[in-house]
mmCIF file of the N, C-alpha and C atoms, coordinates in Angstrom:
data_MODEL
# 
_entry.id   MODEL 
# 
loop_
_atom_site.group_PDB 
_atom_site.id 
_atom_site.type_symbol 
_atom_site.label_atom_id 
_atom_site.label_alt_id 
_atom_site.label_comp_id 
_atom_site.label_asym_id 
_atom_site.label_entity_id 
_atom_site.label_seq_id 
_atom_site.pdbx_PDB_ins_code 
_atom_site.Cartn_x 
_atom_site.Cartn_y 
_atom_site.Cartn_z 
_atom_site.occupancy 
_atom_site.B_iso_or_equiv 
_atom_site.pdbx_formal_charge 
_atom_site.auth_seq_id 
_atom_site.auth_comp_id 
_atom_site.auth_asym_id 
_atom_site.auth_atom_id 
_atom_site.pdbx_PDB_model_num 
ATOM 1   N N  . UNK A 1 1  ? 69.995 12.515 112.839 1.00 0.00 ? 1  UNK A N  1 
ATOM 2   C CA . UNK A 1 1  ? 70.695 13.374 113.775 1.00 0.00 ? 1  UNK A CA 1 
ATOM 3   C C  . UNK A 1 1  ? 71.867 14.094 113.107 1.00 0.00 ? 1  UNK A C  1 
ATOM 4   N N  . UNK A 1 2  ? 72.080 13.783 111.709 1.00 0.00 ? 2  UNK A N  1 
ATOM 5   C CA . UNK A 1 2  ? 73.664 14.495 111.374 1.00 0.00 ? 2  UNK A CA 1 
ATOM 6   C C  . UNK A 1 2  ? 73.123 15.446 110.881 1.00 0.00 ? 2  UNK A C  1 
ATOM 7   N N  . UNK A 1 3  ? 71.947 15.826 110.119 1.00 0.00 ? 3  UNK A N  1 
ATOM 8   C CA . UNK A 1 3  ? 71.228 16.826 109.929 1.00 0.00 ? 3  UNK A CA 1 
ATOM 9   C C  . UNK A 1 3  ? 71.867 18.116 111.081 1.00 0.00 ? 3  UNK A C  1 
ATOM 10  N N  . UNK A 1 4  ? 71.003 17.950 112.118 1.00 0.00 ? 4  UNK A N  1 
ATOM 11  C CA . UNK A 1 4  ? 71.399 18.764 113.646 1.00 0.00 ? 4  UNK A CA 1 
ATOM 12  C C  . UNK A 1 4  ? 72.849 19.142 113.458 1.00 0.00 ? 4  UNK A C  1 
ATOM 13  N N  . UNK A 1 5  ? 73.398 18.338 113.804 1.00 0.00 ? 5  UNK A N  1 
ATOM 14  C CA . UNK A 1 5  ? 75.209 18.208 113.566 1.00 0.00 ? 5  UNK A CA 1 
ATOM 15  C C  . UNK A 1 5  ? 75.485 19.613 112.621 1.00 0.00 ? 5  UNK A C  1 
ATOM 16  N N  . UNK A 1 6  ? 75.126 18.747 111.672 1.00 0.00 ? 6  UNK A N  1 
ATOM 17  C CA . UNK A 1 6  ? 75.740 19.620 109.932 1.00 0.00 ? 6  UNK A CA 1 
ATOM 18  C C  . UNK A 1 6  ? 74.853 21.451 110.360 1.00 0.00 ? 6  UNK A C  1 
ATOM 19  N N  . UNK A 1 7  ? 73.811 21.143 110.506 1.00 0.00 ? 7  UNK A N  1 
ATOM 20  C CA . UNK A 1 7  ? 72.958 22.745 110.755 1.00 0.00 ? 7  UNK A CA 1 
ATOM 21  C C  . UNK A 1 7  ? 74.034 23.393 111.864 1.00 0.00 ? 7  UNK A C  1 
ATOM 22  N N  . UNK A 1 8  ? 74.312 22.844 113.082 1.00 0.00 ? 8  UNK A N  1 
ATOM 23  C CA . UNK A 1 8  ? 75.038 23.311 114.361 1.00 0.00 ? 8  UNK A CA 1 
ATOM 24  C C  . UNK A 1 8  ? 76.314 23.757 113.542 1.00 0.00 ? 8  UNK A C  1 
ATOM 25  N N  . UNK A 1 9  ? 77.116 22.868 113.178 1.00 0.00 ? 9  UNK A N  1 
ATOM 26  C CA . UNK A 1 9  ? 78.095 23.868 112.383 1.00 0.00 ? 9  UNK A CA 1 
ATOM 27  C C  . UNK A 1 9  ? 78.198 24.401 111.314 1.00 0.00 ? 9  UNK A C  1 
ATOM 28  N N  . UNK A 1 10 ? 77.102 24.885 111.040 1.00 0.00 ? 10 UNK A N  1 
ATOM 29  C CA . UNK A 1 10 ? 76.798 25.783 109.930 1.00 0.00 ? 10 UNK A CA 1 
ATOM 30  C C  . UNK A 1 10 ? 76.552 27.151 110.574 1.00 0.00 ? 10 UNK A C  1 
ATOM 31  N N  . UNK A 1 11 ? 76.037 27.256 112.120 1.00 0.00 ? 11 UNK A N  1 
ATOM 32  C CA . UNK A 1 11 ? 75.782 28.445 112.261 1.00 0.00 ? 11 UNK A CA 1 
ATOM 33  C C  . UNK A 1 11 ? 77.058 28.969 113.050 1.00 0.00 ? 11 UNK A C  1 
ATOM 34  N N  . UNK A 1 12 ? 78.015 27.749 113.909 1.00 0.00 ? 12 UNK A N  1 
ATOM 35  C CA . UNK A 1 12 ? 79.237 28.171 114.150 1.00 0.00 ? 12 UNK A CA 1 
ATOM 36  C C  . UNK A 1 12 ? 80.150 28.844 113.076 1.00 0.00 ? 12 UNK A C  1 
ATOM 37  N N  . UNK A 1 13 ? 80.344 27.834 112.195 1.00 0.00 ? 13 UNK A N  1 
ATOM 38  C CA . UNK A 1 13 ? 80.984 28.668 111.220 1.00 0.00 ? 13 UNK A CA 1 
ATOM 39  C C  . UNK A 1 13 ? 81.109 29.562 109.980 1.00 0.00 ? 13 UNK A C  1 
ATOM 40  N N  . UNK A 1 14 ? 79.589 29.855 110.111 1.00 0.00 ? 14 UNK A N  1 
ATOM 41  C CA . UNK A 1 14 ? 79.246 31.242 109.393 1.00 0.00 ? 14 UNK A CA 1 
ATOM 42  C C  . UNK A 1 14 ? 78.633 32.331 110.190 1.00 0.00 ? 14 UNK A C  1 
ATOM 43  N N  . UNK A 1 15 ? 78.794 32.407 111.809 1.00 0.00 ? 15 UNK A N  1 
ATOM 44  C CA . UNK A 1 15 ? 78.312 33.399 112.741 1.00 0.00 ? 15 UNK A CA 1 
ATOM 45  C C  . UNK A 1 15 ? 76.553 33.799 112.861 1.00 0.00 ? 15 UNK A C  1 
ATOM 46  N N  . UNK A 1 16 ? 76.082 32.721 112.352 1.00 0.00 ? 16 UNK A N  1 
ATOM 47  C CA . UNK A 1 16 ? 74.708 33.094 112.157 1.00 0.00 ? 16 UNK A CA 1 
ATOM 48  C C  . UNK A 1 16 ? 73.853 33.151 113.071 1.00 0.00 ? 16 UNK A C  1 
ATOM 49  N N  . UNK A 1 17 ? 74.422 33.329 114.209 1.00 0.00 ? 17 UNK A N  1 
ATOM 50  C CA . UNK A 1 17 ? 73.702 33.221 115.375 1.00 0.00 ? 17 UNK A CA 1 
ATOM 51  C C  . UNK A 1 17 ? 72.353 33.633 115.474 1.00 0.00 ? 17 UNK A C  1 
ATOM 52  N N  . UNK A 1 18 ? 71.813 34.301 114.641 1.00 0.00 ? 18 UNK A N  1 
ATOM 53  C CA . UNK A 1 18 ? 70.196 35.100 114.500 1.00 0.00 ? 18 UNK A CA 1 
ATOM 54  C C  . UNK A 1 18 ? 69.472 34.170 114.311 1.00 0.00 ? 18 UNK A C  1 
ATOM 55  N N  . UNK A 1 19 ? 69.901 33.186 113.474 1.00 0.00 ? 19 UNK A N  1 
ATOM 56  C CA . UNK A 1 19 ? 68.751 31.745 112.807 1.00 0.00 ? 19 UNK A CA 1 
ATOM 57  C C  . UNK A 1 19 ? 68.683 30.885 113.944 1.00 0.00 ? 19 UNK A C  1 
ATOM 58  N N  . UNK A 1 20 ? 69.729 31.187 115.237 1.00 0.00 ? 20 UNK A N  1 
ATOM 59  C CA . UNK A 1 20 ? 69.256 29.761 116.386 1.00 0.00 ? 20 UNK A CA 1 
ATOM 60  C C  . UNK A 1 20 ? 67.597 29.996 117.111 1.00 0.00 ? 20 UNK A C  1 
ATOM 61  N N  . UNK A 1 21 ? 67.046 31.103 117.223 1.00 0.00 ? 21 UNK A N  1 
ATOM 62  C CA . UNK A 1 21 ? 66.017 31.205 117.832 1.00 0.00 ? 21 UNK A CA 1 
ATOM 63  C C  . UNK A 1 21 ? 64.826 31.120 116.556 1.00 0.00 ? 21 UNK A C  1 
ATOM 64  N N  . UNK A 1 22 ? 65.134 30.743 115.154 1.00 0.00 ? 22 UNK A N  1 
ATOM 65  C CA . UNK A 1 22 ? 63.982 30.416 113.899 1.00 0.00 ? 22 UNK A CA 1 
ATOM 66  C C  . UNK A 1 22 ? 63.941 28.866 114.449 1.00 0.00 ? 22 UNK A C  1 
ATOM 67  N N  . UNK A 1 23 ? 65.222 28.579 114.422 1.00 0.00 ? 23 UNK A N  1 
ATOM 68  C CA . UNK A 1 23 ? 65.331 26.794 114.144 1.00 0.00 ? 23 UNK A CA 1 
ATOM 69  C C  . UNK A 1 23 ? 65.099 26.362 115.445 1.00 0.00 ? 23 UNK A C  1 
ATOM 70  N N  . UNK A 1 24 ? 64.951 27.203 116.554 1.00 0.00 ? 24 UNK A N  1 
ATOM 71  C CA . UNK A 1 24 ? 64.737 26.588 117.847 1.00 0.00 ? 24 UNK A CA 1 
ATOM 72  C C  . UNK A 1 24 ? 63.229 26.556 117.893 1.00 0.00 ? 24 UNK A C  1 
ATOM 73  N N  . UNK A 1 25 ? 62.422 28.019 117.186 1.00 0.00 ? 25 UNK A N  1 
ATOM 74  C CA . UNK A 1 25 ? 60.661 27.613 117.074 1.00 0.00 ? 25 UNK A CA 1 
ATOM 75  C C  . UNK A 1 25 ? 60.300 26.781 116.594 1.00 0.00 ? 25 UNK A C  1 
ATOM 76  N N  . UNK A 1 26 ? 60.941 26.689 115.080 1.00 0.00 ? 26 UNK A N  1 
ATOM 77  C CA . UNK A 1 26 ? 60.840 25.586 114.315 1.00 0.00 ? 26 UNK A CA 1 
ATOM 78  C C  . UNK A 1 26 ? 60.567 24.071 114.789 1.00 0.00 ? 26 UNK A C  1 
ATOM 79  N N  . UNK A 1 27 ? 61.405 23.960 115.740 1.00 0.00 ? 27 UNK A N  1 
ATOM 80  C CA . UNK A 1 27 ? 61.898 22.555 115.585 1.00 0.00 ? 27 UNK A CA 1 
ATOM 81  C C  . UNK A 1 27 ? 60.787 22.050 117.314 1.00 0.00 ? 27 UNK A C  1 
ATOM 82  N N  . UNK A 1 28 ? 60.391 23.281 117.955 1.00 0.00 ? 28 UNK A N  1 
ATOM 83  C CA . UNK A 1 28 ? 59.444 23.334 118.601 1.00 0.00 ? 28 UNK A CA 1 
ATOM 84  C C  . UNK A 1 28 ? 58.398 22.846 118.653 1.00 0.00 ? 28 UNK A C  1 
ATOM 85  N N  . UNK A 1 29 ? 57.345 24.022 117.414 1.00 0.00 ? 29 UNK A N  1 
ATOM 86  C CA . UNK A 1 29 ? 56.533 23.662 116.695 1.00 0.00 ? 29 UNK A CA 1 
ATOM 87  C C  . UNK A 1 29 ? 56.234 22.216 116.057 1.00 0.00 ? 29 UNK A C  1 
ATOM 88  N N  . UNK A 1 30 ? 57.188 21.687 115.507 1.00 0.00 ? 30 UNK A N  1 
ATOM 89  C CA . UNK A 1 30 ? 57.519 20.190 115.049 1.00 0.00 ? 30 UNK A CA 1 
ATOM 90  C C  . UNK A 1 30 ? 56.890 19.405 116.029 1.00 0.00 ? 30 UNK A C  1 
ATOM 91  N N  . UNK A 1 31 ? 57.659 19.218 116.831 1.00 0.00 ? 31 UNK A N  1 
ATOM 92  C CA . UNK A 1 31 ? 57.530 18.532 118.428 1.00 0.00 ? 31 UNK A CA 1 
ATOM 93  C C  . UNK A 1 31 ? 56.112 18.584 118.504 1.00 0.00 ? 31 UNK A C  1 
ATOM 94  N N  . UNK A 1 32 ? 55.581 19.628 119.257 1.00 0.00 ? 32 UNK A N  1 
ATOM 95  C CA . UNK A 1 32 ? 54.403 20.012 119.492 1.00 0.00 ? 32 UNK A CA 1 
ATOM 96  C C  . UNK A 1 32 ? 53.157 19.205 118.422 1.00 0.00 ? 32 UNK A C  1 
ATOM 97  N N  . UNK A 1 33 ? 53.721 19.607 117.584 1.00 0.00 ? 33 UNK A N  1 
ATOM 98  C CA . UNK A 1 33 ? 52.408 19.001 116.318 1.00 0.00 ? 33 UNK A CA 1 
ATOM 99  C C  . UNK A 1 33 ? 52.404 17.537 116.453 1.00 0.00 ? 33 UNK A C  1 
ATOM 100 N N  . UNK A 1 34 ? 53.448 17.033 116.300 1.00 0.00 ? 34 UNK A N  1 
ATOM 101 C CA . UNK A 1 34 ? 53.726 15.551 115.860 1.00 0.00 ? 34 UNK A CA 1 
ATOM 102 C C  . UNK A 1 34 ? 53.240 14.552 117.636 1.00 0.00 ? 34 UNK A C  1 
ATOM 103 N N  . UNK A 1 35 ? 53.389 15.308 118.728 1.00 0.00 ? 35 UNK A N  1 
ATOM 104 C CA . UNK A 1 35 ? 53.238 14.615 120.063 1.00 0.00 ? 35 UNK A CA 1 
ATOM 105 C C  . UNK A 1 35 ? 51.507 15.471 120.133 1.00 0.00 ? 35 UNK A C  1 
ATOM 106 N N  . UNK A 1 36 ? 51.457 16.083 119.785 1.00 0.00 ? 36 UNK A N  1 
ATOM 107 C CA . UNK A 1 36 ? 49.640 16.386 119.553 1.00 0.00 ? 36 UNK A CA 1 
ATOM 108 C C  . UNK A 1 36 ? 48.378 15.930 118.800 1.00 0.00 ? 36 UNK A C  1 
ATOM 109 N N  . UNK A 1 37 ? 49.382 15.736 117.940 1.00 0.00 ? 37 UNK A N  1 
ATOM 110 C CA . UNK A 1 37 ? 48.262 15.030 116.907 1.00 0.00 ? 37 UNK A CA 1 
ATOM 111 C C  . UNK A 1 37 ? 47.376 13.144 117.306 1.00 0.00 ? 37 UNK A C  1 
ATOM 112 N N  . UNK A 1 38 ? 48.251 12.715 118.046 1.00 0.00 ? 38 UNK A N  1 
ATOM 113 C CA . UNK A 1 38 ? 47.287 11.393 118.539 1.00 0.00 ? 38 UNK A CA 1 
ATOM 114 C C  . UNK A 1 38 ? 47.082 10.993 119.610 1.00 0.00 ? 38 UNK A C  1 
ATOM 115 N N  . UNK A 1 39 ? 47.285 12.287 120.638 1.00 0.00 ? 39 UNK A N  1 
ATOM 116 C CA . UNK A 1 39 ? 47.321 12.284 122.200 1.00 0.00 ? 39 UNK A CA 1 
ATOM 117 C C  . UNK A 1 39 ? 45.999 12.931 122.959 1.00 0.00 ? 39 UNK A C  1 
ATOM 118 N N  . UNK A 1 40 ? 45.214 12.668 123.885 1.00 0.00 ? 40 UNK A N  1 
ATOM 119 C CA . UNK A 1 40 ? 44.273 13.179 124.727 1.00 0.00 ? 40 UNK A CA 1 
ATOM 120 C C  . UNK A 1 40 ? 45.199 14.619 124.662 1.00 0.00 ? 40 UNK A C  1 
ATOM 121 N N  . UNK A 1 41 ? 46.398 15.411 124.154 1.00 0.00 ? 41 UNK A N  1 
ATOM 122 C CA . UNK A 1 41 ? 46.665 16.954 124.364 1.00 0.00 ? 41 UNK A CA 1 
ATOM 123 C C  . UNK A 1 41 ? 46.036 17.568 123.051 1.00 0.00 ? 41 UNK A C  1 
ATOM 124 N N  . UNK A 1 42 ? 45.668 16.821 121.837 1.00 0.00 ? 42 UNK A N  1 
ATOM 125 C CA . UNK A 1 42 ? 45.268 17.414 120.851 1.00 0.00 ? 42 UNK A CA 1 
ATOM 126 C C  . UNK A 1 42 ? 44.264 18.479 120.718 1.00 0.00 ? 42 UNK A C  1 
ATOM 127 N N  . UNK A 1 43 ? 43.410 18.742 121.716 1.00 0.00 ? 43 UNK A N  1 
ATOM 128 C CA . UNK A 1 43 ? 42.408 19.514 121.686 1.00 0.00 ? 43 UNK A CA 1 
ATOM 129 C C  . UNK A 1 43 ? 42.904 20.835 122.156 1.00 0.00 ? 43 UNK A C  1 
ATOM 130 N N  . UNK A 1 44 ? 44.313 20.770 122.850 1.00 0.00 ? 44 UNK A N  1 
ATOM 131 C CA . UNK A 1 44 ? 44.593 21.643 123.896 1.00 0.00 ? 44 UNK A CA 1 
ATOM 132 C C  . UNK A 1 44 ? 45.389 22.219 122.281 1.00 0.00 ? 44 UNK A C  1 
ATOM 133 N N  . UNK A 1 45 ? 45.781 21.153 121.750 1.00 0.00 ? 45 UNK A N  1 
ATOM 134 C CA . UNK A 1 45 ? 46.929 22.075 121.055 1.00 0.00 ? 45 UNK A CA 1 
ATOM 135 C C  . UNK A 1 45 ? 46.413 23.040 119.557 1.00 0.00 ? 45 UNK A C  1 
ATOM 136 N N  . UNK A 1 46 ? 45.406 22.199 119.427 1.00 0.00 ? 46 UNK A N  1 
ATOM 137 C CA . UNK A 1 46 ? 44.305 23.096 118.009 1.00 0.00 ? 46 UNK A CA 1 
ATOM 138 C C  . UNK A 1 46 ? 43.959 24.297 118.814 1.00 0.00 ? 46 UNK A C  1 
ATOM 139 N N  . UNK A 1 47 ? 43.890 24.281 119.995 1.00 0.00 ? 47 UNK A N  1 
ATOM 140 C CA . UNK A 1 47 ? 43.215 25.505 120.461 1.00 0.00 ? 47 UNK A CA 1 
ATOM 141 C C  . UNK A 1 47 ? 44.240 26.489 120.141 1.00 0.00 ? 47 UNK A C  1 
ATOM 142 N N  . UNK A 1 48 ? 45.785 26.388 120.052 1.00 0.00 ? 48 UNK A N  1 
ATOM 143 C CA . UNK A 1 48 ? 47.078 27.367 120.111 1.00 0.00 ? 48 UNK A CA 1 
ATOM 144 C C  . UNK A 1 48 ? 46.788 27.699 118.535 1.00 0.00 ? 48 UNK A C  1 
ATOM 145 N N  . UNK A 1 49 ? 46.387 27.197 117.675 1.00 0.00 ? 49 UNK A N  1 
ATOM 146 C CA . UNK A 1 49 ? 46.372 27.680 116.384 1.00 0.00 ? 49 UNK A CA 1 
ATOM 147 C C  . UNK A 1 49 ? 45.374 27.763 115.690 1.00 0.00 ? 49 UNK A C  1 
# 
C-alpha cells in the first residue's frame, strides 16, 4: 500500500494530474484480470479482450 501512498504524492506534488486516469485503467485492468482469471466470470472477461 505505500506504493499507492508514494504514487498519490507524486502526482500532488508534481501536478500531474493527466496520469490519474492511466493509473486509474491500469490498476482497473489489474483487478479485473486477477478476480477473472479463477472465477465462473472468466469467460465473460476473455470475451472483453
Amino acid at each position: 500500500m505505500e506504493a499507492f501512498s508514494d504514487l498519490f504524492k507524486f502526482l500532488m506534488e508534481r501536478k500531474k494530474w493527466w496520469l490519474t486516469p492511466i493509473v486509474l485503467v491500469l490498476l482497473l485492468l489489474g483487478i479485473l484480470i486477477v478476480l477473472g482469471g479463477g472465477t465462473a466470470v472468466a469467460p465473460f472477461v476473455y470475451t472483453l479482450f
